[in-house]
C-alpha positions, 0 to 999 in steps of 0.5 A: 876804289875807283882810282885803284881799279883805274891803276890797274888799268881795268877801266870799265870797273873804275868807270862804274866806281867813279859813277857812283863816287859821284852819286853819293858826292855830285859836287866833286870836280876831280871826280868828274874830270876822271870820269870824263876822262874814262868815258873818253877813252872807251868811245862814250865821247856825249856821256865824257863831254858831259862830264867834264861840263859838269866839272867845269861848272863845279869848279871854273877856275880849272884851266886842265878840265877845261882843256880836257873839255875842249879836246873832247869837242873835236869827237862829237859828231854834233859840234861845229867849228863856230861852237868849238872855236867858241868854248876855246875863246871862253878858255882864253877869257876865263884862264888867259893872263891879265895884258899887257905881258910883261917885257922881256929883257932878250939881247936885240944883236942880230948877229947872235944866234936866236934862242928856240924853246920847244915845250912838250911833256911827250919827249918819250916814245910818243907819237908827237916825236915821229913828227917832232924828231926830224925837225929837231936834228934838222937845225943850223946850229951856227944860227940857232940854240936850242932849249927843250923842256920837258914835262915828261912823265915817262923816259926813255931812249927818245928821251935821251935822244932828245938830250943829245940834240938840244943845247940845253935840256930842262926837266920841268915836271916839278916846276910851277907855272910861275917857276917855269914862266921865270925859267924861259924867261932866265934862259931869254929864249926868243922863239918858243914853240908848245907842242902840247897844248890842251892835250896830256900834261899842258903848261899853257899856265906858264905860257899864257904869260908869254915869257917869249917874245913870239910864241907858236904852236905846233903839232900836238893840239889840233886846233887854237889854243884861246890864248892872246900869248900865242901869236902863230900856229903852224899848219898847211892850206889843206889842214887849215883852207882860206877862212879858218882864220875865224876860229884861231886866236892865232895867226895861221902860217901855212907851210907850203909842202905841208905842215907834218914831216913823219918819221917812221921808226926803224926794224918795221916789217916787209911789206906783205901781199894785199890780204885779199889774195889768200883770204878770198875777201876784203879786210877793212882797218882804222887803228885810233882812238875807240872815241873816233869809232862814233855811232856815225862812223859805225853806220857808215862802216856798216854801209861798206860792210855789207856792200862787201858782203865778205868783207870784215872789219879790223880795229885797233887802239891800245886803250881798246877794252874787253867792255868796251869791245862789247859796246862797239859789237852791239852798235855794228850789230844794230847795223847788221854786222854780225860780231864775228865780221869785227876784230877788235885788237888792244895793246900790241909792241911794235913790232906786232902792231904794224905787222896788223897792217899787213892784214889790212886791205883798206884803212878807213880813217875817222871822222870828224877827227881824222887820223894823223900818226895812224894814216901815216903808219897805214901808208908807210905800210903800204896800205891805202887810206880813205878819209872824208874831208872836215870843216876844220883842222881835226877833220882834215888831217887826212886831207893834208898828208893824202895830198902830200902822198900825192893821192889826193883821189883818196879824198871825199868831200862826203859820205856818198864820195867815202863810201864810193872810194872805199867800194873802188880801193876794195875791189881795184886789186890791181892799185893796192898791189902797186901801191905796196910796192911803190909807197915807201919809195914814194 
């Protein structure tokens, strides 16, 4: 019953379902799994992780639930990068492939061209393509080929896109991880980059043998994967500063303009006035993830608020729910806030989802997992974004793209310095006006 209200997309039901599958068969891994993974996307991140704890230690051989514990890490207020960095290392120890890897039977001619993979199943219209779409119609063809493949559950018009790009475009979806390890290895790619890692459908089981000789990742997951097989992770010095090597199983190359490359999709709307010249008061927006909105993001929004005594608040995710929504309310309330300052929007097309930004005034970014695609959209549409600086790469998206945008005056080092660039950006009209009519151009 549980999964059927869950296909039918009425998560709250299948979450109260799911606790009590559980209650009549406490040892039921794919049970937990599921549940977790509910309980994540309404923003009950300590009740999610505790979840798929459970599960993991029902069922330990499961290298997917472990994956889906270590992302749920990255929205716990309570965890550090040491305890994170940890969890990814007893990943890599329980799920990791026995050394040495096998040897790989590429042609040494330095002449030829070098043969690149990129491994992802978000070849769709996914948000890890605005960031992956330039860089792959970027290549000198005379020196490299390349080879996609795709554990895709959707297609689409992105999909074909990506067809046309690649040399060789492989569907891998049905293939085993033995099957897919034998595939690369066949195709004697030399450079293999995963752009997925421990999010959606990960095929770190194939990887983690390592069937290219120098394996990065990239883009899709924001920390280390645990694994020996991956020798680079690409990043930046502002996502990754001088120390975060600790936490990397990985060797960290830093590109030296930043580690992102946003491309916006094309037919967007104008650029609207700042809001707060027809309404008469500040609005406020953070467009993520329900589980970004935690309970110290929530007070911390509350400070602003009511600082702002006018002001409202906007927020916007497309898994956003009718029962979730009431959960958000009742902790603003807690705070003070009354419900009727909060709009909480769901699923919008495109279209209607960037034109909301045209009724923000400021974005508040999240933490301690930051925006990426979302503060991109927000600056692309001419509205600011605050974010607050974190102790590892998650928290420090912001951080990057802020300084690549040339406002590294957005950033703050703590909630004092966030609420404080929040209060200056929100009354400072003047600075939002320039910054819609300069930031596409910028």
């Amino acid at each position: 019953l549980a999964l059927t209200l869950e296909n039918l997309e009425l998560p709250i039901d299948a979450t109260r379902h799911y606790m009590e599958a559980v209650r009549f068969r406490p040892f039921s891994p794919p049970i937990w799994q599921a549940l977790g993974t509910l309980l994540l996307q309404q923003g009950r991140v300590e009740a999610a992780i505790e979840a798929f704890r459970t599960g993991v230690e029902q069922d330990p051989s499961s290298a997917e639930m472990h994956g889906d514990l270590l992302l749920a890490l990255h929205y716990d207020t309570r965890a550090t990068p040491e305890s994170i960095a940890s969890e990814h290392r007893r990943y890599g120890e329980r799920h990791g492939a026995q050394q040495p890897f096998d040897p790989h039977a590429n042609d040494p001619d330095p002449e030829r061209a070098l043969r690149i993979a990129y491994v992802s199943s978000d070849f769709y219209h996914h948000p890890v393509m605005r960031f992956f779409a330039p860089i792959a119609g970027s290549h000198d063809r005379t020196q490299f080929h390349l080879a996609f493949f795709s554990s895709s559950r959707r297609q689409d018009e992105v999909t074909s896109a990506m067809r046309a790009i690649a040399g060789d475009y492989h569907d891998v979806r049905e293939l085993s991880d033995s099957a897919l390890d034998t595939l690369i290895r066949n195709e004697r790619i030399d450079i293999l980059v995963d752009l997925t890692a421990h999010t959606s459908v990960a095929r770190l089981g194939a990887l983690k043998r390592k069937p290219a000789p120098i394996q990065f990742s990239y883009i899709g997951y924001p920390d280390t994967t645990g694994l020996a097989a991956f020798d680079y992770r690409l990043t930046d010095r502002w996502a990754d500063p001088p120390g975060s090597e600790a936490f990397h199983t990985e060797e960290l190359v830093r590109m030296p303009h930043g580690f992102l490359c946003y491309a916006p999709p094309g037919n967007l709307p104008a650029i609207g006035p700042p809001p707060s010249i027809a309404n008469g008061f500040v609005t406020f927006g953070s467009f993520s993830k329900p589980a970004k909105w935690n309970r110290l993001v929530i007070e911390t929004w509350s400070r602003i608020l009511r600082d702002a005594p006018r002001s409202r608040l906007i927020l916007h995710h497309s898994s956003s729910t009718v029962g979730s929504a009431v959960d958000f309310l009742a902790a603003f309330l807690a705070h003070g806030i009354a419900p009727d300052r909060i709009d909480i929007a769901g699923r919008l097309d495109d279209s209607d989802h960037f034109n909301l930004y045209n009724s923000v005034d400021v974005i508040l970014d999240t933490f301690p997992y930051a925006g990426t695609t979302s503060t991109y959209e927000a600056l692309w549409m001419g509205v600011p974004v605050v974010t607050l600086a974190g102790a590892a790469h998650a928290g420090r998206t912001g951080v990057s793209i802020l300084n690549q945008a040339g406002k590294p005056e957005w950033i703050a080092e703590d909630i004092e310095g966030y609420l404080q660039r929040a209060a200056g950006l929100a009354a400072d009209l003047g600075l939002r006006v320039d910054w819609r009519d300069s930031a596409r151009k910028k």
